[in-house]
N, CA, C and O atoms as CSV, one atom per row, in Angstrom:
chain,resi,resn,atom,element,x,y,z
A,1,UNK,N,N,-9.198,-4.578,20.127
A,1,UNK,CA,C,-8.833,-3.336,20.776
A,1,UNK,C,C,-9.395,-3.316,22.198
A,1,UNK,O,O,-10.475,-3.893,22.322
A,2,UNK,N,N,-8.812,-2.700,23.414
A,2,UNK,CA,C,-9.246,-2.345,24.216
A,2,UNK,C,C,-10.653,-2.049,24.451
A,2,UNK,O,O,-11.213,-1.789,23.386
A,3,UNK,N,N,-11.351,-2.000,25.361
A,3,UNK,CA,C,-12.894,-1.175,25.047
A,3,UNK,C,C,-12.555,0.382,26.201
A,3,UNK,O,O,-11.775,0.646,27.116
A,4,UNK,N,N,-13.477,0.965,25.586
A,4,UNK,CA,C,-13.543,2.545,25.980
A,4,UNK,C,C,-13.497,2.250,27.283
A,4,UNK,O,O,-13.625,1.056,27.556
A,5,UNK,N,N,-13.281,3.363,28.587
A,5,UNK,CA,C,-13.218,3.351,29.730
A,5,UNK,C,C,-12.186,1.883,30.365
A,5,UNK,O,O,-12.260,1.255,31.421
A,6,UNK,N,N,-11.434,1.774,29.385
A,6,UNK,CA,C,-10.153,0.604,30.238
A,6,UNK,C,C,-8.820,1.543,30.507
A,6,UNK,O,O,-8.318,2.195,29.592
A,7,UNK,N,N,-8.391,1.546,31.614
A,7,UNK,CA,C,-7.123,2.189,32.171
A,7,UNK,C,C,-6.021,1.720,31.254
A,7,UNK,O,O,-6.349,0.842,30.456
A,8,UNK,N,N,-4.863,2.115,31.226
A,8,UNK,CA,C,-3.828,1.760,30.597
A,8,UNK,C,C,-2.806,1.810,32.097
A,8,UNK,O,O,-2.835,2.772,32.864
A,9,UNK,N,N,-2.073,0.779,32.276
A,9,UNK,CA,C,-1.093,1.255,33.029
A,9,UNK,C,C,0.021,2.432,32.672
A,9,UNK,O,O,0.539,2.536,31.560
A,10,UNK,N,N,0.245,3.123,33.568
A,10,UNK,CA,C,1.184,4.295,33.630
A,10,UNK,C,C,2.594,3.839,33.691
A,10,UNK,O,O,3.470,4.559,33.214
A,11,UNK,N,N,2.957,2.411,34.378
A,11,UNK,CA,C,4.147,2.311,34.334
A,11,UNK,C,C,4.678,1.612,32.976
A,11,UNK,O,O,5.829,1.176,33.004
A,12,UNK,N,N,4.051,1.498,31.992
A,12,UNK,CA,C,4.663,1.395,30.117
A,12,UNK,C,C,5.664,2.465,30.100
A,12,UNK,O,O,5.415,3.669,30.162
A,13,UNK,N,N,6.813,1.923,30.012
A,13,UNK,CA,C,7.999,2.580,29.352
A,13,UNK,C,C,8.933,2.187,28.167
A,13,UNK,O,O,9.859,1.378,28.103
A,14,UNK,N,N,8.285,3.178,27.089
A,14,UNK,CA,C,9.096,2.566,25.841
A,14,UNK,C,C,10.477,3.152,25.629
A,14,UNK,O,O,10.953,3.794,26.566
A,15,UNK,N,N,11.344,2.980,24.251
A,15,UNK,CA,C,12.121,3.190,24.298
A,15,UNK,C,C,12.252,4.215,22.627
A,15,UNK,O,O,12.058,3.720,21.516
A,16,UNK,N,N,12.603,5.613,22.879
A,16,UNK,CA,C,12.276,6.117,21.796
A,16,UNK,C,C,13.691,6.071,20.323
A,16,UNK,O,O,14.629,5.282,20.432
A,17,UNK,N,N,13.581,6.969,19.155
A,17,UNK,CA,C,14.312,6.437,18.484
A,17,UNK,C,C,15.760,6.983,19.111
A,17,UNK,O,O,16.579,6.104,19.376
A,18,UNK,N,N,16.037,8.006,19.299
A,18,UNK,CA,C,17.010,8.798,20.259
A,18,UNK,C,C,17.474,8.078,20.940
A,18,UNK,O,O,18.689,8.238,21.056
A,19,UNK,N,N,16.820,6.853,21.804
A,19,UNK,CA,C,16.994,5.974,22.810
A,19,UNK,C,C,16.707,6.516,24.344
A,19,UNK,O,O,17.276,6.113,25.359
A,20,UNK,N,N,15.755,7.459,24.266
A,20,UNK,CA,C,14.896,8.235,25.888
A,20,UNK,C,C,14.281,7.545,26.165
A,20,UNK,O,O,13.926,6.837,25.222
A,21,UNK,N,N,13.865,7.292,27.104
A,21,UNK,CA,C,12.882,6.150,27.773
A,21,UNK,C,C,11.607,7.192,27.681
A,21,UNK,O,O,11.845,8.301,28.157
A,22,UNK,N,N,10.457,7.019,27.206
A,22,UNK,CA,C,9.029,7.405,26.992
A,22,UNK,C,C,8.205,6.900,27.751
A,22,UNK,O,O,8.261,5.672,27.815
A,23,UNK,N,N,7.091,7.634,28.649
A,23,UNK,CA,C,6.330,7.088,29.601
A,23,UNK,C,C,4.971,7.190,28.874
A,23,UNK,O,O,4.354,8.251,28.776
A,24,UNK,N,N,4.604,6.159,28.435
A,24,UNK,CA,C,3.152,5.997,27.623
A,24,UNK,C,C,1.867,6.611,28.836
A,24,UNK,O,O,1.149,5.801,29.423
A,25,UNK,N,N,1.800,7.447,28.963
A,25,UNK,CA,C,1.086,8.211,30.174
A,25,UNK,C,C,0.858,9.678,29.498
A,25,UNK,O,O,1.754,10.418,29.093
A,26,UNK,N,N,-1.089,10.030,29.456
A,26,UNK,CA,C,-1.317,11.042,29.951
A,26,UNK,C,C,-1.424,11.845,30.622
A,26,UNK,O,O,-2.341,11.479,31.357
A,27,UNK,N,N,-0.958,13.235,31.082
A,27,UNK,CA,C,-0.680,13.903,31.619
A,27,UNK,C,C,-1.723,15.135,31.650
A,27,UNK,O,O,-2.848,14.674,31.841
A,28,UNK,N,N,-1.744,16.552,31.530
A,28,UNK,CA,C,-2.505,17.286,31.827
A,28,UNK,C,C,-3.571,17.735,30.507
A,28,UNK,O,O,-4.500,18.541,30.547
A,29,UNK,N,N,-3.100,16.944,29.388
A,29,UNK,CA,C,-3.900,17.118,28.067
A,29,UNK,C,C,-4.109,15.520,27.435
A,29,UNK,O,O,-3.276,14.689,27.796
A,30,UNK,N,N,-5.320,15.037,26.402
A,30,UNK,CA,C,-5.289,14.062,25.991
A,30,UNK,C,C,-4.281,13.357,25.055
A,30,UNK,O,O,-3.902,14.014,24.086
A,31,UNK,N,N,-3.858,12.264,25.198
A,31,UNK,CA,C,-2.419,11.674,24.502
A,31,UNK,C,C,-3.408,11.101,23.152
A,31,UNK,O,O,-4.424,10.447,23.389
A,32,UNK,N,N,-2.947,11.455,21.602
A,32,UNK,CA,C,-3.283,10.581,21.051
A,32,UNK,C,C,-1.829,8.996,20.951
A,32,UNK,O,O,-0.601,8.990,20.870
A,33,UNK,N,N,-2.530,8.286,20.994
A,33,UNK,CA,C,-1.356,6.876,20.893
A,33,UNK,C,C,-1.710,6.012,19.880
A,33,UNK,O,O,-2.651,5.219,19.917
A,34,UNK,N,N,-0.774,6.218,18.789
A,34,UNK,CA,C,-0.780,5.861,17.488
A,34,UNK,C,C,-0.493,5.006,17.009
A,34,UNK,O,O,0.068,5.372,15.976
A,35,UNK,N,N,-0.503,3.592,17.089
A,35,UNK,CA,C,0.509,2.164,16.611
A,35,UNK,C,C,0.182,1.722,15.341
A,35,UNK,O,O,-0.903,1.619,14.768
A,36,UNK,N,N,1.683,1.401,14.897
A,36,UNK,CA,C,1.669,1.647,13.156
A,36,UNK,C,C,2.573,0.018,12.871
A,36,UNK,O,O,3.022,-0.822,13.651
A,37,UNK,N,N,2.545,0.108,11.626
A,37,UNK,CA,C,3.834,-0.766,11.083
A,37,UNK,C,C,4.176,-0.126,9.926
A,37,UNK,O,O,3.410,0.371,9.101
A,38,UNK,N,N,5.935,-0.185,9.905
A,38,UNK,CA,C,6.557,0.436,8.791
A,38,UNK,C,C,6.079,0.111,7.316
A,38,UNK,O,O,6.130,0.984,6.449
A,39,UNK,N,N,5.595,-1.218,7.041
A,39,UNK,CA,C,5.165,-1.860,5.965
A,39,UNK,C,C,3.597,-1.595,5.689
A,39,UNK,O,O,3.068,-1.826,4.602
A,40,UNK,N,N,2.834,-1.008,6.971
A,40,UNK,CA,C,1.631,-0.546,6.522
A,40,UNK,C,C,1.057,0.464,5.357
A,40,UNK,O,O,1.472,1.618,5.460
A,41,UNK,N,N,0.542,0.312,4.729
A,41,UNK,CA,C,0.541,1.209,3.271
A,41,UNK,C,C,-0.383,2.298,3.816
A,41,UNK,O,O,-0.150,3.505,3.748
A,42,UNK,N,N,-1.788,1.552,4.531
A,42,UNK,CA,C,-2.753,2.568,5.334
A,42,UNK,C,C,-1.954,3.798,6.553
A,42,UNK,O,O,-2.271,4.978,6.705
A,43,UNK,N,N,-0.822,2.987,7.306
A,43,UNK,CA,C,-0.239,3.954,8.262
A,43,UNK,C,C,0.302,4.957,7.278
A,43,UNK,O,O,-0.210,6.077,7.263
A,44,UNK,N,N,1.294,4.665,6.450
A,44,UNK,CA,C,1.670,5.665,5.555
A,44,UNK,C,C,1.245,6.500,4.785
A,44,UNK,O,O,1.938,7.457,4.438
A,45,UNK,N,N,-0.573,6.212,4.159
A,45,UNK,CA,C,-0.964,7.741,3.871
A,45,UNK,C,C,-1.830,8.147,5.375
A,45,UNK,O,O,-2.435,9.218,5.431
A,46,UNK,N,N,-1.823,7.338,6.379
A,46,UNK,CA,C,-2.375,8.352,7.471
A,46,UNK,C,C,-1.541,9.257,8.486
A,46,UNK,O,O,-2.022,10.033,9.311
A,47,UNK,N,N,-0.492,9.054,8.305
A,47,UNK,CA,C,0.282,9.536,9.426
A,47,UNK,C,C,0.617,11.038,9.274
A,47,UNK,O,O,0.793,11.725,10.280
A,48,UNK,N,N,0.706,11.552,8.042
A,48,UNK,CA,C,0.818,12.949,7.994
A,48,UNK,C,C,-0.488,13.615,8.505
A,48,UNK,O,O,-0.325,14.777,8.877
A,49,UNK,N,N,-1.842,13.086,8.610
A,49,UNK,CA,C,-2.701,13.875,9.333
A,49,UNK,C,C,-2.206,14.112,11.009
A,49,UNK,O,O,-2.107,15.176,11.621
A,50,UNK,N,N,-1.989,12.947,11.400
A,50,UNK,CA,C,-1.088,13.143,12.705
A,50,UNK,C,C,-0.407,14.383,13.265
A,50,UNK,O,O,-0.586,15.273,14.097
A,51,UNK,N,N,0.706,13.846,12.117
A,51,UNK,CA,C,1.418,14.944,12.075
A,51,UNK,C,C,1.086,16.065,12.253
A,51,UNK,O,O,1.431,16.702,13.248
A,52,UNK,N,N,0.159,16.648,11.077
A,52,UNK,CA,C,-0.406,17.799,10.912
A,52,UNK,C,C,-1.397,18.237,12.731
A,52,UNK,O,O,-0.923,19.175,13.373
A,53,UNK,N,N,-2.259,17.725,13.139
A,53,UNK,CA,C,-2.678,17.478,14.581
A,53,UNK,C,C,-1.875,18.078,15.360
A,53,UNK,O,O,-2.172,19.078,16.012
A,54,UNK,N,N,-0.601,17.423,15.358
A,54,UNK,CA,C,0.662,17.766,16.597
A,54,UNK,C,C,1.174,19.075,16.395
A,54,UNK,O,O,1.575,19.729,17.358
A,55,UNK,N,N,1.208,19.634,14.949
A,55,UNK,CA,C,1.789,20.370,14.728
A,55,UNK,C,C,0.892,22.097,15.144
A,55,UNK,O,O,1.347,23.239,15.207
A,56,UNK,N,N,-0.379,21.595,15.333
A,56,UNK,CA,C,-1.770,22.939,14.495
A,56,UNK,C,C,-2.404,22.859,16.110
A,56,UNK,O,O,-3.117,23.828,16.371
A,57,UNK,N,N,-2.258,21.884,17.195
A,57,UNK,CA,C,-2.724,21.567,18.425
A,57,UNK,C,C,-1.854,21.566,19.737
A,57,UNK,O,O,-1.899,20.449,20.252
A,58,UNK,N,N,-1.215,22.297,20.320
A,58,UNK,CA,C,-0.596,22.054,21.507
A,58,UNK,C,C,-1.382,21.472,22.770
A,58,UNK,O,O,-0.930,21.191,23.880
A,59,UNK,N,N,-2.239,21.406,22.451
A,59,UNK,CA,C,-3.257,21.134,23.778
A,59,UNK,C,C,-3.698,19.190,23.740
A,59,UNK,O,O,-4.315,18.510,24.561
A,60,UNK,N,N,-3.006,18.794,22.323
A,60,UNK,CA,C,-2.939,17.656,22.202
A,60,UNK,C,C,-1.598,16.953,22.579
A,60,UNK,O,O,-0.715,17.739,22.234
A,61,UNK,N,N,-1.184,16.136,22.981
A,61,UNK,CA,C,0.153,14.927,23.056
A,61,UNK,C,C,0.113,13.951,21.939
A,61,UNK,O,O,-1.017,13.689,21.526
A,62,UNK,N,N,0.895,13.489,21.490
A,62,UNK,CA,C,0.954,12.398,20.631
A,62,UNK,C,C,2.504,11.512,20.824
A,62,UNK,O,O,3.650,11.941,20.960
A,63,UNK,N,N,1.957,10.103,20.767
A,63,UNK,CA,C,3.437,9.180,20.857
A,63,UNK,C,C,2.739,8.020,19.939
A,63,UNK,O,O,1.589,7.591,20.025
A,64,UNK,N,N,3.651,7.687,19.144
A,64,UNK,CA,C,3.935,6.689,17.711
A,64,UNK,C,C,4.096,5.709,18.480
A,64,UNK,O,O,4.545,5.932,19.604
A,65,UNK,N,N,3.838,4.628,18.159
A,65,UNK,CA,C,4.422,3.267,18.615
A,65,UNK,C,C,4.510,2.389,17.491
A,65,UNK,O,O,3.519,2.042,16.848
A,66,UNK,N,N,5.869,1.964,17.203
A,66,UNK,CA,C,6.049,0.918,16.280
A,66,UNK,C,C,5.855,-0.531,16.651
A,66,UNK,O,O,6.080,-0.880,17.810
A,67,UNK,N,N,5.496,-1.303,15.840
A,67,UNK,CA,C,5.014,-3.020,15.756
A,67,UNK,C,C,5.414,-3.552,14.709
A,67,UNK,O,O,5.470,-3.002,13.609
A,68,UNK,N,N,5.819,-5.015,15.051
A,68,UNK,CA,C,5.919,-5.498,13.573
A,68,UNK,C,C,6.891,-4.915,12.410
A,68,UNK,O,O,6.672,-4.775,11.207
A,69,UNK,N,N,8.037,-4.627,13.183
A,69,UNK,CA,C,9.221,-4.447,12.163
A,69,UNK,C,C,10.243,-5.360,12.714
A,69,UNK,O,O,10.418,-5.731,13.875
A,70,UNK,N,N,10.941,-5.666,11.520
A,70,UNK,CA,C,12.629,-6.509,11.863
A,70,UNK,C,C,12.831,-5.862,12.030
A,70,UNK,O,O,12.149,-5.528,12.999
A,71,UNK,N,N,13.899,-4.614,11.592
A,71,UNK,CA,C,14.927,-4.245,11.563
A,71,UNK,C,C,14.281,-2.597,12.564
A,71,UNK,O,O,13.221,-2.000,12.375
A,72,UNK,N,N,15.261,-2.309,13.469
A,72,UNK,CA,C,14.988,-0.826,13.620
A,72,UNK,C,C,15.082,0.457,13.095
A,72,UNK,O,O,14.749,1.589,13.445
A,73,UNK,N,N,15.947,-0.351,11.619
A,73,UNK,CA,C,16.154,1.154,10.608
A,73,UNK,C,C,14.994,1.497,9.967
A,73,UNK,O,O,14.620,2.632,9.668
A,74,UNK,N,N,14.288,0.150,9.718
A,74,UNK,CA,C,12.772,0.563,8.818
A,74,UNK,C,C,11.825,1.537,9.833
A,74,UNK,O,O,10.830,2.095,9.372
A,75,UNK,N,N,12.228,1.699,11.297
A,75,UNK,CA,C,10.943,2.457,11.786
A,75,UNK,C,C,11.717,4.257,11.389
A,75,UNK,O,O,11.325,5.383,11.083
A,76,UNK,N,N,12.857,3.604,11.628
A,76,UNK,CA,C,13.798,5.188,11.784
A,76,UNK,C,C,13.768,6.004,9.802
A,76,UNK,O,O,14.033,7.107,9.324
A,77,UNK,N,N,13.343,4.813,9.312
A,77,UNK,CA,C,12.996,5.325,8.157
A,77,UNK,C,C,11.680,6.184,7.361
A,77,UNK,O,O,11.495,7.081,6.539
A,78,UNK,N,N,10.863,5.133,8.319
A,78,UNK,CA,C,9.748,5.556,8.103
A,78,UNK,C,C,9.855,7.382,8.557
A,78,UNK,O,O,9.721,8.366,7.830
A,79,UNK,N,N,10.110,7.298,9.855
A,79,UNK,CA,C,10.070,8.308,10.638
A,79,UNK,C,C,10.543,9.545,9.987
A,79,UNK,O,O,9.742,10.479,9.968
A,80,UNK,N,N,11.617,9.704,9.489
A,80,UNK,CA,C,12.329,10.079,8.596
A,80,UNK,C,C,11.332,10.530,7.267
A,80,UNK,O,O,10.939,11.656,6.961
A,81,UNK,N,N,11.138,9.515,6.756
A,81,UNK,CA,C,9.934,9.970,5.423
A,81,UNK,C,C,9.294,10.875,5.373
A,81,UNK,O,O,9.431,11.778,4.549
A,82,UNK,N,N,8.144,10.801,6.578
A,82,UNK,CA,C,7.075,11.621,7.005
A,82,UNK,C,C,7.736,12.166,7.923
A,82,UNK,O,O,7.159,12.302,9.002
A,83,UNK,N,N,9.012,12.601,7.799
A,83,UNK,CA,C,9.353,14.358,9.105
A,83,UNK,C,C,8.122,14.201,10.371
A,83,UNK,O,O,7.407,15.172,10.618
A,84,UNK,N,N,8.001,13.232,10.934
A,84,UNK,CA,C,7.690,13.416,12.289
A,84,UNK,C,C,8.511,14.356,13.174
A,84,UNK,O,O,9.701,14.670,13.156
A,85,UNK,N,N,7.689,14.631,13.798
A,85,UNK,CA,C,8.420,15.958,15.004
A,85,UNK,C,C,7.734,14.850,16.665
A,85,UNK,O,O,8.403,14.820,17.698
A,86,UNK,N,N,6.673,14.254,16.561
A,86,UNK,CA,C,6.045,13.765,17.471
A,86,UNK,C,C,7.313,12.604,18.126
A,86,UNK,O,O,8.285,12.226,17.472
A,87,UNK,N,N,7.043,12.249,19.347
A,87,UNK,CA,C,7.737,10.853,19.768
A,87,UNK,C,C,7.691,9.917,19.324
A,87,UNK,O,O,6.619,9.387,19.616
A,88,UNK,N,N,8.594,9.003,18.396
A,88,UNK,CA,C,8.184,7.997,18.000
A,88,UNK,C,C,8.574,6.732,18.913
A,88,UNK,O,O,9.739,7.052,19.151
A,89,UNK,N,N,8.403,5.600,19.537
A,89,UNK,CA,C,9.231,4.752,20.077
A,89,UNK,C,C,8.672,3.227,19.443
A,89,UNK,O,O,7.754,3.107,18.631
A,90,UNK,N,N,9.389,2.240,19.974
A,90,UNK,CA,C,9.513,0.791,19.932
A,90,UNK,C,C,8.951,0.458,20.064
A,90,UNK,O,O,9.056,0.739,21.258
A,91,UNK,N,N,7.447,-0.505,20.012
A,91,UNK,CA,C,6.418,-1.511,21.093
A,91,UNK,C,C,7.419,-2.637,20.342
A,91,UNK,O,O,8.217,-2.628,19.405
A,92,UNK,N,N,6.945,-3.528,21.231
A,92,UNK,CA,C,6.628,-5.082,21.434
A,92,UNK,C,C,5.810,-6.109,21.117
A,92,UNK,O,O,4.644,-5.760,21.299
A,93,UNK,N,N,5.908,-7.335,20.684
A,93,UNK,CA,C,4.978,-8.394,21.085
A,93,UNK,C,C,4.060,-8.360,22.014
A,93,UNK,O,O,2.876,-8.666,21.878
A,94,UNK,N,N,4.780,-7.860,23.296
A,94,UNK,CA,C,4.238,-7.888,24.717
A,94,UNK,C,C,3.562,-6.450,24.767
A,94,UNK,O,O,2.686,-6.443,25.632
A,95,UNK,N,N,3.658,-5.541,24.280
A,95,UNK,CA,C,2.670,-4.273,24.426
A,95,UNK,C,C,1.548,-4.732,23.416
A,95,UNK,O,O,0.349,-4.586,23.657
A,96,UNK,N,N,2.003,-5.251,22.364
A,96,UNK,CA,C,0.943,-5.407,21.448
A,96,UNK,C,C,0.008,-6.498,21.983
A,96,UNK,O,O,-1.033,-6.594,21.333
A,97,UNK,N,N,0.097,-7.094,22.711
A,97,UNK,CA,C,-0.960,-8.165,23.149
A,97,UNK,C,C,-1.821,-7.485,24.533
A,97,UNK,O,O,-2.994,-7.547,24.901
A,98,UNK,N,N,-0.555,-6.803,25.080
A,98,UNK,CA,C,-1.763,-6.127,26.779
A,98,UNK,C,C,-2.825,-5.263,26.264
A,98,UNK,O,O,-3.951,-5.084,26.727
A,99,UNK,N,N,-2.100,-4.597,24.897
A,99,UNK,CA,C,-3.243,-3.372,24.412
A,99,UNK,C,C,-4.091,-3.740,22.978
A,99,UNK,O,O,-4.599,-2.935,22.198
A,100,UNK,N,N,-4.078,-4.631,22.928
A,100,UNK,CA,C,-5.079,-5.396,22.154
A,100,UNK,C,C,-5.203,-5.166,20.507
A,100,UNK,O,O,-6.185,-5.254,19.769
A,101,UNK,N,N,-3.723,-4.816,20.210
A,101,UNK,CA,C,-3.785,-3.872,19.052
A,101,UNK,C,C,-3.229,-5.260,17.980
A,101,UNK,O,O,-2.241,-5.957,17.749
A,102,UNK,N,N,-5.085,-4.980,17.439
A,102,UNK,CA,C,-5.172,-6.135,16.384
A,102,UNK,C,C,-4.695,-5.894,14.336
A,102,UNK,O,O,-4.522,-6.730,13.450
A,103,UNK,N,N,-4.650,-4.638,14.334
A,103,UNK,CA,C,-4.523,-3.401,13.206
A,103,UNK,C,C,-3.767,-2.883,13.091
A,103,UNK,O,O,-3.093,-2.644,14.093
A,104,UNK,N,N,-3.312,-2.294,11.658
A,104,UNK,CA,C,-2.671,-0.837,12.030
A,104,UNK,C,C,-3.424,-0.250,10.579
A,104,UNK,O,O,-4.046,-0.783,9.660
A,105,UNK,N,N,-2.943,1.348,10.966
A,105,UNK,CA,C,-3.335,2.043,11.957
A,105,UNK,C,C,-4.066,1.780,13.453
A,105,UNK,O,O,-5.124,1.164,13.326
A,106,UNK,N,N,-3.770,2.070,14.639
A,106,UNK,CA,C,-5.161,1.561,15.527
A,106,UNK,C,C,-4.504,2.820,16.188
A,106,UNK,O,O,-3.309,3.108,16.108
A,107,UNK,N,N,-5.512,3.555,16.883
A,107,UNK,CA,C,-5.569,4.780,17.836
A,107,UNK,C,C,-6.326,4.814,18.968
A,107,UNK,O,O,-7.539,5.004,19.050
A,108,UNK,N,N,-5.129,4.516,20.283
A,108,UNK,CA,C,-6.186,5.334,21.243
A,108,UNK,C,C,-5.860,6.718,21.729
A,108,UNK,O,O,-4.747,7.243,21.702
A,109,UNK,N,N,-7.060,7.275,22.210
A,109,UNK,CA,C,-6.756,8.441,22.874
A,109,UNK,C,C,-7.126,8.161,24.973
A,109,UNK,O,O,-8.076,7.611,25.529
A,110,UNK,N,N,-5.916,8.815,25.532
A,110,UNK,CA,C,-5.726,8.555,26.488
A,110,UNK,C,C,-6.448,10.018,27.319
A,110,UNK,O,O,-6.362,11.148,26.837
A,111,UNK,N,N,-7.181,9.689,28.694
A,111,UNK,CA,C,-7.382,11.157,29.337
A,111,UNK,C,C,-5.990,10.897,30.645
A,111,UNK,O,O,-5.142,10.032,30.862
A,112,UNK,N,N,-6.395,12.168,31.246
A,112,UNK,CA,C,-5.453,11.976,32.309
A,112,UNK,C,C,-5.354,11.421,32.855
A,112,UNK,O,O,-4.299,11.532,33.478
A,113,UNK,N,N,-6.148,10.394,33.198
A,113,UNK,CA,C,-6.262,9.386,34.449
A,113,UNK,C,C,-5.535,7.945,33.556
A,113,UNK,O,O,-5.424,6.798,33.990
A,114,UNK,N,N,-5.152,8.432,32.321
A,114,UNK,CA,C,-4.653,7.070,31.230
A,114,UNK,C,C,-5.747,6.335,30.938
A,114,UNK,O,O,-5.543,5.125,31.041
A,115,UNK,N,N,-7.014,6.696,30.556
A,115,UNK,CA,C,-8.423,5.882,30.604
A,115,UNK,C,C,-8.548,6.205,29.056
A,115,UNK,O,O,-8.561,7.333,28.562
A,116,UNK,N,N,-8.663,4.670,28.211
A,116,UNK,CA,C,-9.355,5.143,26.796
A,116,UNK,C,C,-10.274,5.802,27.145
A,116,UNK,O,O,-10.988,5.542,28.114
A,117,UNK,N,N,-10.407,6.918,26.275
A,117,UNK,CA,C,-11.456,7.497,25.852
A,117,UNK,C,C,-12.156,7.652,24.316
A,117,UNK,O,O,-13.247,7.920,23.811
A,118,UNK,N,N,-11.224,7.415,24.052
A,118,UNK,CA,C,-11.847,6.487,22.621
A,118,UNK,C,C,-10.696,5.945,21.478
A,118,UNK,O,O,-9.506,6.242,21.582
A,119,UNK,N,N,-11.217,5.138,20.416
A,119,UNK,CA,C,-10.212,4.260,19.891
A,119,UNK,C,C,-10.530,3.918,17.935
A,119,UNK,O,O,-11.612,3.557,17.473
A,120,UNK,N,N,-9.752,4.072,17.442
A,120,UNK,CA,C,-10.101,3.418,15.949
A,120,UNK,C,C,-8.860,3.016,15.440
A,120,UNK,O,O,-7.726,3.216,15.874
A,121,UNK,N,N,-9.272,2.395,14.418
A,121,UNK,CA,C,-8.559,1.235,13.448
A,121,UNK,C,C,-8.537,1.575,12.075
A,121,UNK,O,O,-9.695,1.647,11.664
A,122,UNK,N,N,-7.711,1.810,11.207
A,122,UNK,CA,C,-7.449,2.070,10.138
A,122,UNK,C,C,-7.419,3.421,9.726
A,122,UNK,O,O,-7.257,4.096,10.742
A,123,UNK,N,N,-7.503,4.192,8.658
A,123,UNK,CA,C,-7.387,5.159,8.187
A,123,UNK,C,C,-8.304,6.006,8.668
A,123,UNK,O,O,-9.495,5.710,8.757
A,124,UNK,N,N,-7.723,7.319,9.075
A,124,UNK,CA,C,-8.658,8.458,10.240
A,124,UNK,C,C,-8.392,9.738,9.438
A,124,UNK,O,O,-7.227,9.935,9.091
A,125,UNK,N,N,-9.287,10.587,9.119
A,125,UNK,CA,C,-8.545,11.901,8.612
A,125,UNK,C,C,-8.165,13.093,9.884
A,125,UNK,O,O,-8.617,13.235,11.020
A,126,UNK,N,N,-7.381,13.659,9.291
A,126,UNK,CA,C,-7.105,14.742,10.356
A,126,UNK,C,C,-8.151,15.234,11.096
A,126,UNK,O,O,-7.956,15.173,12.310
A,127,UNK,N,N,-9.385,15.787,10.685
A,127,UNK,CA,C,-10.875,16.051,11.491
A,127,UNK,C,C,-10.889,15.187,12.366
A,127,UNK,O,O,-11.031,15.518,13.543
A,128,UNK,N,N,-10.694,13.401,11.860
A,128,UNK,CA,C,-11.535,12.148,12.750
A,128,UNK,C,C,-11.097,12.264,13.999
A,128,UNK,O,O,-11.781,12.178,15.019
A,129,UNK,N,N,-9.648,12.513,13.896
A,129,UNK,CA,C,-8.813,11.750,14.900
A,129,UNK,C,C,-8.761,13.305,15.965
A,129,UNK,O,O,-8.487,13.251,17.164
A,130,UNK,N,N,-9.050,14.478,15.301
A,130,UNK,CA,C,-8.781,15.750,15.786
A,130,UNK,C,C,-10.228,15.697,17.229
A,130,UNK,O,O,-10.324,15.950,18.430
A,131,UNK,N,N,-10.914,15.305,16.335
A,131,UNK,CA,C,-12.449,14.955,17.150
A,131,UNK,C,C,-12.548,13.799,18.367
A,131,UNK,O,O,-13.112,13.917,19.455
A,132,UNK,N,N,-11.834,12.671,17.843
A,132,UNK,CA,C,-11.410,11.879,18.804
A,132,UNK,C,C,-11.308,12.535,20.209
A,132,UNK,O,O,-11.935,12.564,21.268
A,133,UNK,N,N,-10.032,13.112,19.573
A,133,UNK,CA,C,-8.997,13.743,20.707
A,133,UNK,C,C,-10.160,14.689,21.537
A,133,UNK,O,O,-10.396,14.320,22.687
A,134,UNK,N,N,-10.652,15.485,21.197
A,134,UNK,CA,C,-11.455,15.913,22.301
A,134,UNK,C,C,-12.032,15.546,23.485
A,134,UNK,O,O,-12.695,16.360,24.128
């Protein structure tokens, strides 16, 4: 993973399921940034805390990033499962190697300046990740 206080570039533009182009960039509140795989058993009982986060927090951002799927129906499925309301989009090989994302679950949280501010790996409960985000 990244280490704390590393910038993220601002110009990451993913591609969401809708097909909107998503600017992996914090803005005037902290981004949590969530990278999963559809086949992860851990992403799948963690992601409804997420959820729950996005839903109970406006003062938070959140964007999904998928890894490690063939097919693009399995993310649109997943997505689907767990009624996400959050952005979900596409990563890459190539995102997954600049951002060091060795796991899934793995979470960073972004400040405005796009600077980790902090980061974990595997299963987070709604509190963990709520605390993170601060």
């Amino acid at each position: 993973m990244l280490s704390s206080d590393t910038q993220v570039s601002q110009d990451i533009v993913l591609t969401s399921l809708d097909g909107d182009e998503v600017a992996i960039k914090a803005d005037s509140k902290p981004l949590v940034l969530y990278f999963f795989a559809p086949w992860c058993q851990i992403c799948h009982m963690s992601i409804g805390n997420l959820q729950s986060i996005y839903e109970k927090n406006s003062d938070i951002d959140v964007i999904a990033v998928a890894l490690d799927y063939t097919e693009q129906d399995e993310v649109v499925r997943f997505t689907q499962q767990h009624q996400l309301t959050f952005p979900v989009v596409y990563g890459n090989e190539r995102l997954k190697q600049e951002l060091m994302v060795s796991g899934y679950p793995s979470y960073y949280v972004l400040n405005e300046d796009n600077t980790v501010e902090s980061k974990s790996m595997g299963y987070s409960t709604e509190l963990g990740i709520y605390l993170r985000a601060l």
